[in-house]
Legacy VTK file of the C-alpha trace (Angstrom):
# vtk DataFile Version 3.0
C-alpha trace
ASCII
DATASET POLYDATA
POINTS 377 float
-145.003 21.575 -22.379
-144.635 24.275 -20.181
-141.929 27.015 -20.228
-139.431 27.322 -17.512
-137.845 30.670 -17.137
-137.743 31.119 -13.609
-137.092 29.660 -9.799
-138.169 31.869 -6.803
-136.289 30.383 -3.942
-136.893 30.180 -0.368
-133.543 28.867 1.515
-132.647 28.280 4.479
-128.480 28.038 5.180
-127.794 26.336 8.260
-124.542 24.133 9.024
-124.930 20.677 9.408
-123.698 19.873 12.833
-121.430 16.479 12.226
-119.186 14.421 14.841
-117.261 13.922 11.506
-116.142 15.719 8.455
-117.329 16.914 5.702
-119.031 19.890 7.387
-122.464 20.738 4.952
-124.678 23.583 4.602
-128.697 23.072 4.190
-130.418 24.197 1.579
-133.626 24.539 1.189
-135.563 26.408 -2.189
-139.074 26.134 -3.460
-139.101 26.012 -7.209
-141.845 27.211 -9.143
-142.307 27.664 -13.005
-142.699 30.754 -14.926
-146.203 30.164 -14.388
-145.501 30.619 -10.734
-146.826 26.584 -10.047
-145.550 25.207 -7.812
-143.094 22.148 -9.371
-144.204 19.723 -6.858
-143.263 15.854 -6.214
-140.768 15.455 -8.804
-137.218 14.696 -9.492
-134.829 17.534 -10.637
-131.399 17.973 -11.209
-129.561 20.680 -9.626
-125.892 22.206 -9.716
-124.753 24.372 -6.844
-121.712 26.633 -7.415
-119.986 28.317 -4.489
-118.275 31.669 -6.059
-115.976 33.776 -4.542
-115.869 37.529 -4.866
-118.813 38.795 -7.064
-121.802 37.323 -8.619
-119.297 36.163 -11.759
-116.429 35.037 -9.439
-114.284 32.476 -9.285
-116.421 28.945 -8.495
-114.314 27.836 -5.349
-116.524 24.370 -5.125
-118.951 23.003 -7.837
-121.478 20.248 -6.886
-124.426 18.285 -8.321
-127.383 16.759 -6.890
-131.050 15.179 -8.308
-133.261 15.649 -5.230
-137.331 15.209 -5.179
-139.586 17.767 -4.302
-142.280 17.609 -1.921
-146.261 18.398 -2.361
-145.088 21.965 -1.836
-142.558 22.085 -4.457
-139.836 22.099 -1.678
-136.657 20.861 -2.440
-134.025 19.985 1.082
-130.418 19.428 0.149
-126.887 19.276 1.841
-124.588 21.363 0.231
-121.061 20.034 0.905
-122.458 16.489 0.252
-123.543 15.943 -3.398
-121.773 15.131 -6.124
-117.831 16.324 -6.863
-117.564 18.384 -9.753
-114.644 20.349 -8.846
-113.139 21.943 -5.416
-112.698 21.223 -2.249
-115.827 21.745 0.602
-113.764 21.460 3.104
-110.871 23.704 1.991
-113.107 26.643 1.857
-111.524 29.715 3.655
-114.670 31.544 4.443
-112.659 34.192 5.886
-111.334 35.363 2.207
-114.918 36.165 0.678
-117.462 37.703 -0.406
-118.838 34.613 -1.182
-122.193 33.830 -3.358
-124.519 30.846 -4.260
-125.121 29.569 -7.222
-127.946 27.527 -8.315
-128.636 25.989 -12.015
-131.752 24.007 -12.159
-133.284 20.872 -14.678
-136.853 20.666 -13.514
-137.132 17.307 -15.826
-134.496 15.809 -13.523
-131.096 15.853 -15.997
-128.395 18.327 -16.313
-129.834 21.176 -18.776
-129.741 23.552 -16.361
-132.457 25.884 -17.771
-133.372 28.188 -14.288
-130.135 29.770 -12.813
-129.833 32.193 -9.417
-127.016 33.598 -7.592
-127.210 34.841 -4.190
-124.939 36.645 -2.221
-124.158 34.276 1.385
-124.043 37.637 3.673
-123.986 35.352 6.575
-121.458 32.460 6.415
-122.393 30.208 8.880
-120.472 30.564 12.244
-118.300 27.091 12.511
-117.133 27.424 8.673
-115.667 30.650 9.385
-114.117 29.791 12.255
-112.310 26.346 11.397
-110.485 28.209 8.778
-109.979 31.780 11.024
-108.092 32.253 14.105
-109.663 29.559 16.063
-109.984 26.139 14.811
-108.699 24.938 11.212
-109.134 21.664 9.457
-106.686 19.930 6.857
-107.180 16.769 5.522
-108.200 14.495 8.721
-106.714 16.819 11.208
-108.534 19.788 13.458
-106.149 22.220 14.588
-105.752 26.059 15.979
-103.483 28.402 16.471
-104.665 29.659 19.612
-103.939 28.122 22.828
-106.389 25.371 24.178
-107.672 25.508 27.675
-109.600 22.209 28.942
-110.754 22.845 32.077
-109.229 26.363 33.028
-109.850 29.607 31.325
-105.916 29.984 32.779
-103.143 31.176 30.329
-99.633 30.410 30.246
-96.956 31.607 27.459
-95.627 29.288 25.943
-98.069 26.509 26.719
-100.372 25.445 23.842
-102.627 23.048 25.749
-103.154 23.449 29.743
-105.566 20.449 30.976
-106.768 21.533 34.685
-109.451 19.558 37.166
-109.140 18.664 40.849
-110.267 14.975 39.506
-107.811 12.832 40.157
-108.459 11.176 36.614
-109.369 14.008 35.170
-106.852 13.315 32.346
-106.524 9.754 30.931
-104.914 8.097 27.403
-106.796 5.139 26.412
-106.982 2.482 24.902
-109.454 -0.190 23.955
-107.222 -2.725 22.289
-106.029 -6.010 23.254
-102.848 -5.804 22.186
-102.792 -1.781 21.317
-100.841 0.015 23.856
-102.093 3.747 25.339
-98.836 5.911 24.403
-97.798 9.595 24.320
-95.291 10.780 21.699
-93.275 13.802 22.730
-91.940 15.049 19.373
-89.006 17.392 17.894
-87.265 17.794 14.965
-84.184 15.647 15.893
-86.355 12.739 17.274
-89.137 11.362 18.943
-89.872 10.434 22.583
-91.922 7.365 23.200
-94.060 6.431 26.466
-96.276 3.468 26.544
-97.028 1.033 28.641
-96.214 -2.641 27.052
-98.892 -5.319 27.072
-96.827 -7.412 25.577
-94.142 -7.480 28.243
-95.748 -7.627 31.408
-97.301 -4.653 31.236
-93.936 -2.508 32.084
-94.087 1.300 31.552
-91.349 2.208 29.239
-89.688 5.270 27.732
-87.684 5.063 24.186
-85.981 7.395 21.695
-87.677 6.830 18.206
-86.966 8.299 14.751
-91.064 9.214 14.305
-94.142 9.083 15.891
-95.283 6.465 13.602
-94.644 2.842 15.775
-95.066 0.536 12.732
-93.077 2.970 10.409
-90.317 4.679 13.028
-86.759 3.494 13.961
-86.835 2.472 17.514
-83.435 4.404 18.340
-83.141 4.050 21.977
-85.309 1.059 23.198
-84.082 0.812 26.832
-83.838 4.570 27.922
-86.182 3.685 31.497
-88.523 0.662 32.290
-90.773 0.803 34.801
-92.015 -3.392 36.074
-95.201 -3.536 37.979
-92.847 -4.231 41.006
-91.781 -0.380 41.124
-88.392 -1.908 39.885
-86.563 1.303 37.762
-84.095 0.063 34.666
-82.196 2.607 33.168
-80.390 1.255 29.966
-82.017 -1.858 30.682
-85.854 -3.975 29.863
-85.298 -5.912 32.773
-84.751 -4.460 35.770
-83.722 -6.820 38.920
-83.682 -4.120 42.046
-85.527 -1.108 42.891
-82.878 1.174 40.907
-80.701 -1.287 37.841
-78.317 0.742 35.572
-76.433 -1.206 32.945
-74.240 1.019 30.341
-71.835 -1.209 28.397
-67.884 -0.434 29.203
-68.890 3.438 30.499
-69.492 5.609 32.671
-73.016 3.808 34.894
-73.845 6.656 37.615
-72.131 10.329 37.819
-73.335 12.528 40.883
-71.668 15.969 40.802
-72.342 18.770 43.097
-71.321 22.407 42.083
-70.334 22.871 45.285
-66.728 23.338 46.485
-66.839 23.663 49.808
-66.912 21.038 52.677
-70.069 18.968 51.794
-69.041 17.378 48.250
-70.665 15.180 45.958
-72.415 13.131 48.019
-73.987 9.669 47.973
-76.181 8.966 51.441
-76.473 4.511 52.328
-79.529 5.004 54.923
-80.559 1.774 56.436
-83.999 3.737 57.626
-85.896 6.856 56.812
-83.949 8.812 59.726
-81.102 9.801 57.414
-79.226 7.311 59.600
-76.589 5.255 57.578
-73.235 5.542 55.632
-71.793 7.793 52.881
-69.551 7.847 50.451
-68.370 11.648 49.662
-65.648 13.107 46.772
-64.305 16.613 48.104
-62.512 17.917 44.534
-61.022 21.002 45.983
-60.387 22.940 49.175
-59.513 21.665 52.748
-58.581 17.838 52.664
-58.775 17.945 48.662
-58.842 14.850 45.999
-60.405 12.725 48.859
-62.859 9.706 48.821
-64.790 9.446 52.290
-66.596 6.413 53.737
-67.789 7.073 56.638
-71.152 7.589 58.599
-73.399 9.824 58.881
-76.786 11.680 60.439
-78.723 14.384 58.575
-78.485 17.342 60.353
-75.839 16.030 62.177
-71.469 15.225 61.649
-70.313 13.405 59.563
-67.435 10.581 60.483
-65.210 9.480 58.589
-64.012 5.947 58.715
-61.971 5.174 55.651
-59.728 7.726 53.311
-58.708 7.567 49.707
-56.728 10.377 49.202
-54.280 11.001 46.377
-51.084 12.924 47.422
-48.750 14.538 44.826
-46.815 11.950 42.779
-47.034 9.371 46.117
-50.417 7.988 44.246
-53.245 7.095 46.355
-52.833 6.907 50.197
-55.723 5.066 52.309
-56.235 6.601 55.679
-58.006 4.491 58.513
-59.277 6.154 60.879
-57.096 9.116 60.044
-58.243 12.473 57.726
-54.531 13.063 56.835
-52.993 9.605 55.828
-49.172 9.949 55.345
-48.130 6.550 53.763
-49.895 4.390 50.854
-51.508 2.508 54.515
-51.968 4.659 57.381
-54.056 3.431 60.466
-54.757 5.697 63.338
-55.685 2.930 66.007
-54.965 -0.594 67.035
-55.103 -3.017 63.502
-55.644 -6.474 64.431
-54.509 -9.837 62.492
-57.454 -12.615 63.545
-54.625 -15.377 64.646
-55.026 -18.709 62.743
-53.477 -21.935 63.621
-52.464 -22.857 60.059
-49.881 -21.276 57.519
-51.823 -19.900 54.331
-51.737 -21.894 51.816
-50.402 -21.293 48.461
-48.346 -17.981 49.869
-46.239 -15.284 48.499
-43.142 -13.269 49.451
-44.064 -10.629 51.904
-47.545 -12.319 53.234
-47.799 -11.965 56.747
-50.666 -13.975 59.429
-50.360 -13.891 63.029
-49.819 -17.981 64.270
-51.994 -18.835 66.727
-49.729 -21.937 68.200
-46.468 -19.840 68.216
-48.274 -16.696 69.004
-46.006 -14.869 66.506
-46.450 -12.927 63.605
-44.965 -14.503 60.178
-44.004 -13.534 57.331
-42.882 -15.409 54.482
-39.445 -14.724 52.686
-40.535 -16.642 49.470
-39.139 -20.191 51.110
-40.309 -20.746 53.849
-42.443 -18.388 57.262
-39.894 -16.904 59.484
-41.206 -15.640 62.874
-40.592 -11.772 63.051
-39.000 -12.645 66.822
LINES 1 378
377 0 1 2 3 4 5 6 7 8 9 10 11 12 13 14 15 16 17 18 19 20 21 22 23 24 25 26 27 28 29 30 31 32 33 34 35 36 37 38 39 40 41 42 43 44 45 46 47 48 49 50 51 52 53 54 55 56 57 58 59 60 61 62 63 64 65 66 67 68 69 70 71 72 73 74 75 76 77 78 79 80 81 82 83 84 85 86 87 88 89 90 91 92 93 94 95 96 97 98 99 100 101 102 103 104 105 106 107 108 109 110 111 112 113 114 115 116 117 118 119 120 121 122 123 124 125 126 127 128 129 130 131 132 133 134 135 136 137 138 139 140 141 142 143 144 145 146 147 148 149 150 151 152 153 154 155 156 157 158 159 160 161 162 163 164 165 166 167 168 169 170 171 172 173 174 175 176 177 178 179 180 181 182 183 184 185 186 187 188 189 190 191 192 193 194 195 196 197 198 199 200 201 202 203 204 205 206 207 208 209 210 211 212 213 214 215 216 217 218 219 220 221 222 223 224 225 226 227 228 229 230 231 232 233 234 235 236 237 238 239 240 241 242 243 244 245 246 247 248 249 250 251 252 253 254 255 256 257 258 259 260 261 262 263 264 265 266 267 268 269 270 271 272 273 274 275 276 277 278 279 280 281 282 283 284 285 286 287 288 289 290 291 292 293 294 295 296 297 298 299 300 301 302 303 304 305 306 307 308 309 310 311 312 313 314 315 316 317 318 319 320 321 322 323 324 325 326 327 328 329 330 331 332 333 334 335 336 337 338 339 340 341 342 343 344 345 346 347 348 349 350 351 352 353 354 355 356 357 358 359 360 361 362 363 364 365 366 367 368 369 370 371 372 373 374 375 376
């Protein structure tokens, strides 16, 4: 039998370009005896040791393998894909080295490793160095960097982590290829998470919701109605159904608040256009200054005056005052203009003290006195 007391290795390190973890290393070596023949065609075993500092460091990784040689007594492995002894490949910070490479050798194919080296990696390869530097870092199942990430624009932005830039209209698209598996983006912070997906399952609406995590099967679903979009264009606000362009439903509260910060004559304003003119009505709350404590109907141009038509007004301790026609009312009723009564030729039915109609027969105005209508002349 012969005598081994020696490998001369040839190697090649090279990473292993994968569209999925682990990341590897090839090796190559071509093992001779201490003959120097070639130890060609066969099966060995083989430990590689990845140690970290000197030549007798720490082993940061330990593998096995039992590859086959060639004609030429080469030997091609994957480092980063044999065996587990002990470590982690992927948790490897290359930047904390020196790092050096092991090798213990059983020509006869077991695990008497009889022809040991150790090599010093002067090189690490590029992308190992860099997923666990500055740039990109993988944990686990998830790729990550510090560093901001620009996809389509060199552009940078404080603040902003990812900037996503193309004149392509669809140049940015969430996907999905399930039946029932809705495309969704998950806004997160610590106190909660928002949710937007659109909803196969109910009509395809686009909706936005308040959840505990960003896990759907596992969260709390805190908020469920916060806005729904139909494929009408309909907008529900506090509600999964919405029935007009714009439907806000809040139970016994507050539904709409429109505030201004301005105190001077415009108001808080809220503009009824019947066309896209700026034509229409308004409705306007003046809290302070000229006229203050008012509620205005009235109509209205943009760009132009504004006129008001009916007052709400509340005046000291005389509570509310309605104004027609009038900016200043003076009584709880005060109309600045004719006020008609549409004449009838019947008495009201079912009346009370004080109701008054204008009789169309008699041509009088009536009133009734809780008996019976008395003609006011």
């Amino acid at each position: 039998m012969k005598k081994i007391s020696s490998l001369i290795i040839v190697s090649i390190l090279s990473l292993v370009a994968l569209a999925q973890s682990p990341e590897m290393m090839s090796y190559q070596a071509v093992v001779r005896d201490a003959g120097d023949n070639l130890v060609a065609t066969a099966t060995i075993g083989m430990q590689i040791s990845i140690l970290q500092d000197s030549i007798n460091g720490t082993a940061v990784y330990v593998e096995t393998h039992a590859p086959t040689t060639n004609i030429n007594g080469l030997v091609s492995l994957e480092i980063g894909a044999g065996s587990n002894v002990a470590g982690t490949f992927n948790a490897i910070d290359w930047s904390s080295g020196p790092y050096f490479i092991k090798t213990e050798t059983d020509p006869t194919g077991g695990t008497s490793y009889t022809i040991t080296g150790t090599s010093q990696l002067l090189s690490v390869p590029y992308a190992l160095f860099a997923k666990n530097s500055s740039g990109w870092q993988t944990i686990d199942d998830t790729t990550h960097t510090l560093n901001q990430v620009g996809i389509g624009t060199a552009s940078s932005y404080p603040g902003v982590e990812l900037v996503l830039s193309d004149d392509v209209f669809s140049s940015q698209v969430i996907e999905t290829s399930g039946t029932t598996t809705d495309a969704e983006l998950w806004l997160k912070n610590p106190k909660g998470v928002w949710r937007m997906h659109g909803d196969q399952s109910d009509g395809n609406k686009l909706k936005f919701g308040l959840w505990t995590d960003y896990s759907e099967a596992g969260g709390s679903n805190i908020l469920s109605n916060a806005l729904t979009i139909d494929t009408l264009g309909n907008v529900g606000i506090g509600t999964a159904f919405p029935k007009a362009n714009l439907h806000i439903f809040k139970e016994d509260s507050v539904v709409l608040n429109i505030q201004t910060n301005s105190n001077g004559a415009s108001g808080a304003y809220l503009r009824l256009n019947e066309d896209q003119q700026g034509t229409g009505g308004f409705i306007r709350y003046k809290s302070s200054g000229l006229n203050s404590n008012t509620l205005r109907l009235g109509t209205a141009t943009i760009g132009g005056g504004d006129t008001d038509m009916i007052i709400l007004r509340r005046q000291g301790l005389n509570g509310i005052q309605v104004g027609i026609n009038i900016d200043n009312p003076q009584q709880i009723l005060h109309v600045n203009d004719v006020m008609r009564l549409e004449p009838r030729s019947t008495a009201p039915a079912n009346p009370s003290k004080g109701d008054i109609y204008m009789d169309d027969s008699s041509d009088k105005l009536m009133v009734y006195d809780g008996s019976i209508w008395q003609a006011c002349w």
